[in-house]
C-alpha positions as CSV (number, residue, x, y, z in Angstrom):
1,X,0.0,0.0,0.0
2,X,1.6,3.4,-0.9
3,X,2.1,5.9,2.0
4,X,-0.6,8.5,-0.1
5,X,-3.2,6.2,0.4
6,X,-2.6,6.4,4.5
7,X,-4.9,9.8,5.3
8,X,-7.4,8.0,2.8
9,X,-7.7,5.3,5.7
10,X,-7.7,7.5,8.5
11,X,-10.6,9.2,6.7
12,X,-12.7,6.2,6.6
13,X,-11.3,5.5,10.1
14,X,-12.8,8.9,11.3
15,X,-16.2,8.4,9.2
16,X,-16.1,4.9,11.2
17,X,-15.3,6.6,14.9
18,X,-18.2,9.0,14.1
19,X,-21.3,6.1,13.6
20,X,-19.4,4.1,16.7
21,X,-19.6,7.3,19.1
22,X,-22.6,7.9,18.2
23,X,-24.5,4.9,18.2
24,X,-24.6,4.5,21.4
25,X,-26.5,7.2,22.9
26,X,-29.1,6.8,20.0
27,X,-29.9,3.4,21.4
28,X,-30.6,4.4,24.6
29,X,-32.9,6.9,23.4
30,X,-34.8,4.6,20.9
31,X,-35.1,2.0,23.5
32,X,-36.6,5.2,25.8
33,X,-38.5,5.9,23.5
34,X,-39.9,2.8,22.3
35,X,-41.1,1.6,25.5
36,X,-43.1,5.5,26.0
37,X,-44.3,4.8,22.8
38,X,-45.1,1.1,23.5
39,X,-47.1,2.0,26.7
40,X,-49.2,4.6,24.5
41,X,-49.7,2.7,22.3
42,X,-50.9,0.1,24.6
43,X,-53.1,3.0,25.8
44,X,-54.5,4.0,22.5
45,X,-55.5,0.8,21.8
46,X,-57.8,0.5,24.7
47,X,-59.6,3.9,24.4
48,X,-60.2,2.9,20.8
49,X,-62.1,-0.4,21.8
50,X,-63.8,1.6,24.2
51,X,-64.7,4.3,21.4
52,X,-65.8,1.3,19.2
53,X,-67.7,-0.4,21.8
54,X,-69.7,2.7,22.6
55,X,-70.7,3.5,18.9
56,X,-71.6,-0.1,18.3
57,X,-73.6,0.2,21.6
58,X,-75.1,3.8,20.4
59,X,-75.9,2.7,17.3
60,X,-77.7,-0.9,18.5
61,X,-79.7,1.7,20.9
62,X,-80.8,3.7,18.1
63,X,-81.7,0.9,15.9
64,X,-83.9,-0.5,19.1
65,X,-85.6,2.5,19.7
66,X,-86.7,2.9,16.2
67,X,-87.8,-1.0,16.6
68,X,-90.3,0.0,19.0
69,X,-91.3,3.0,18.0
70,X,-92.3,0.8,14.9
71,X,-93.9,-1.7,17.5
72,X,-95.8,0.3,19.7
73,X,-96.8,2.9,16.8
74,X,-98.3,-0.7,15.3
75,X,-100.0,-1.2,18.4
76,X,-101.7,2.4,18.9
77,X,-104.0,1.3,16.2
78,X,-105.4,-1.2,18.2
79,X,-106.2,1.3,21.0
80,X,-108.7,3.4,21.6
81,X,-106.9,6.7,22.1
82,X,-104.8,6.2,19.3
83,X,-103.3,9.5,19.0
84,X,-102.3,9.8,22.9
85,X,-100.5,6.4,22.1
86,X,-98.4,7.5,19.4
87,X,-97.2,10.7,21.5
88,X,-96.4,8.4,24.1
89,X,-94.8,6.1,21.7
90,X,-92.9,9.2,20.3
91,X,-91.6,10.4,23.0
92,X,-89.9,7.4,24.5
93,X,-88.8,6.7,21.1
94,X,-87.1,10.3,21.6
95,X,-85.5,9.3,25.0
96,X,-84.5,6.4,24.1
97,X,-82.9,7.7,20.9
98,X,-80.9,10.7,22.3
99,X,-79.6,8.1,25.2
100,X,-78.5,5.8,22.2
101,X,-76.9,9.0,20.3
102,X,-75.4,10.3,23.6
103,X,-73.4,7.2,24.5
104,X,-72.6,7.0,20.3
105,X,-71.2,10.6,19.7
106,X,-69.5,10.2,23.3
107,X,-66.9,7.2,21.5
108,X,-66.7,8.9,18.2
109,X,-65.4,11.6,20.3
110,X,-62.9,9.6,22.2
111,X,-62.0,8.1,19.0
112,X,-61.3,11.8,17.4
113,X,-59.4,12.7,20.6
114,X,-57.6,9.9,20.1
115,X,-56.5,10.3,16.7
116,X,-55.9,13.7,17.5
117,X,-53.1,12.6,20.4
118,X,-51.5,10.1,17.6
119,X,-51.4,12.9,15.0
120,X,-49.0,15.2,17.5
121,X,-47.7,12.4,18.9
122,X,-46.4,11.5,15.0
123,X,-45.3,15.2,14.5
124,X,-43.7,15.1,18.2
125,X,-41.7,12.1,17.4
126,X,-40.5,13.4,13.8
127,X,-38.9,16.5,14.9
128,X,-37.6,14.8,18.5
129,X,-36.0,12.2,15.6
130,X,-34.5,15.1,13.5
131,X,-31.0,15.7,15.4
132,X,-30.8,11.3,14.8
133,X,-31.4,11.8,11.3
134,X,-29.0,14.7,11.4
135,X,-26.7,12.8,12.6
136,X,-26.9,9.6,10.4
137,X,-26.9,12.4,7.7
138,X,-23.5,13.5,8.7
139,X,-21.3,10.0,9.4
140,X,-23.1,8.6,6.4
141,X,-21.5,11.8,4.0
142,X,-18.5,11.7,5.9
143,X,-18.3,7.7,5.1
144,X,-18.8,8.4,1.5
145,X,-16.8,11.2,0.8
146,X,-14.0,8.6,2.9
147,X,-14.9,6.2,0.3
148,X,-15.4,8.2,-2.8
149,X,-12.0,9.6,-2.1
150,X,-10.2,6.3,-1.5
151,X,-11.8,5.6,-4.8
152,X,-10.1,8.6,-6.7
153,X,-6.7,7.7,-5.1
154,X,-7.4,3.9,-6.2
155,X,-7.9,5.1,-10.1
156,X,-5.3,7.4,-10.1
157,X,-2.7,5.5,-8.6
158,X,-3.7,2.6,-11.8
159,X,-3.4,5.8,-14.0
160,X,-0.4,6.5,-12.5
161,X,1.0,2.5,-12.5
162,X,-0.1,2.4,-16.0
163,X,1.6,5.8,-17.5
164,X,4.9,4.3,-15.5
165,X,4.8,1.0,-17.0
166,X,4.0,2.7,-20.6
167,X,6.8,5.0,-20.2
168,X,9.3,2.3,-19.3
169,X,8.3,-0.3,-22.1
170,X,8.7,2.6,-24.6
171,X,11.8,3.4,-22.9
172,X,13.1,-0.6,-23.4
173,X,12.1,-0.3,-26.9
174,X,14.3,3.0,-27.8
175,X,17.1,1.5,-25.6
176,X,16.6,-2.0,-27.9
177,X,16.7,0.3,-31.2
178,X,20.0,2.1,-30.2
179,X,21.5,-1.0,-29.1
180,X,20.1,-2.5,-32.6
181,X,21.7,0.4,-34.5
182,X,24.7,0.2,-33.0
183,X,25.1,-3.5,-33.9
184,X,24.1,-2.9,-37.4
185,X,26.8,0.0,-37.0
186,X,29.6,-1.9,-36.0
187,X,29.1,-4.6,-38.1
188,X,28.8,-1.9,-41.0
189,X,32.0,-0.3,-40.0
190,X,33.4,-4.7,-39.6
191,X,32.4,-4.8,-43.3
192,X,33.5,-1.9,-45.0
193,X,37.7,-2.6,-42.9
194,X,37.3,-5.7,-44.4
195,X,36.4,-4.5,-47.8
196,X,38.8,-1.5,-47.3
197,X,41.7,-4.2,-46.3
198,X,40.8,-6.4,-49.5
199,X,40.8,-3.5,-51.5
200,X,44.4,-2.2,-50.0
201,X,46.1,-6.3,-50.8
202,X,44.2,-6.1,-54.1
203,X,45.7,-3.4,-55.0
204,X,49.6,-4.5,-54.1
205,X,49.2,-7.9,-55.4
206,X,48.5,-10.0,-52.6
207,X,45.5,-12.7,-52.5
208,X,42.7,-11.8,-50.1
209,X,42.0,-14.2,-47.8
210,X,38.6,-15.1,-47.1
């Protein structure tokens, strides 16, 4: 590993120190919180089974009272002060309805009082969760900048290993042509002494040897 790549490590080392630190105290808040919010939960729950047991009960008391105001109307007929019977018939048909609407508006307003708690409750947790997220924000662009820069170093350290080897193989191949042309030099230079040394016995009478 090449000593430039070093602070690349203690970068990632850093982005790593800065989840560990603070993990820590953000799980002892979420399990704080979690158990608050599992107890209200737990308590939401049981005012809204208390909300839907008084609606269901308001509306069955509405749907009996219109029963027998259909029952006792029916029997008015059969009486001889028919029109005194219907009042009466009317009027507990009127109790007995606004008892039945009573007890029915009394859980849908337990169940809107209770939606109304989870509604600020849900807004109450998001911005009590925003320094978290802030903070996840943070170590997770500090542990990808780390990275991303580690990444740069990597591909520029292969450019760099690549441009080296290039230079040195075209440097090998000018060194093999000089030490080509030299050769063919020298055995250029071989020839023409020889031909030069033929020429010179040639000229005084003597054979040339081979």
């Amino acid at each position: 590993m090449s000593r430039g790549r070093y602070p690349l490590l203690l970068s990632l080392d850093a982005a790593s120190l800065i989840v560990c630190a603070l993990l820590p105290g953000l799980a002892w808040s979420a399990g704080e919180a979690s158990t608050a919010a599992t107890i209200q939960e737990l308590e939401w729950e049981q005012r809204l089974e208390r909300a839907g047991e008084l609606q269901r009960r308001g509306a069955a008391g509405k749907a009996a009272a219109e029963k027998q105001l259909d029952e006792q109307s029916a029997g008015c007929y059969l009486k001889f002060l028919v029109n005194r019977c219907l009042d009466n018939a009317q009027s507990d048909y009127l109790v007995a309805y606004k008892d039945a609407r009573r007890i029915e508006n009394e859980g849908k307003a337990i169940e809107r009082q209770v939606k109304k708690e989870q509604f600020a409750a849900r807004e109450a947790k998001w911005a009590a969760e925003a320094p978290e997220r802030e903070a996840g924000l943070q170590a997770r662009e500090a542990e990808t900048a780390a990275e991303r820069a580690e990444t740069q170093a990597e591909e520029a350290a292969k450019r760099e290993s690549k441009a080296r080897k290039a230079e040195e193989g075209a440097q090998r191949k000018a060194e093999d042509a000089e030490r080509l042309r030299r050769k063919q030099a020298d055995h250029e230079a071989r020839v023409a002494r020889q031909v030069e040394k033929a020429n010179a016995k040639a000229a005084v009478g003597e054979p040339a040897k081979p």
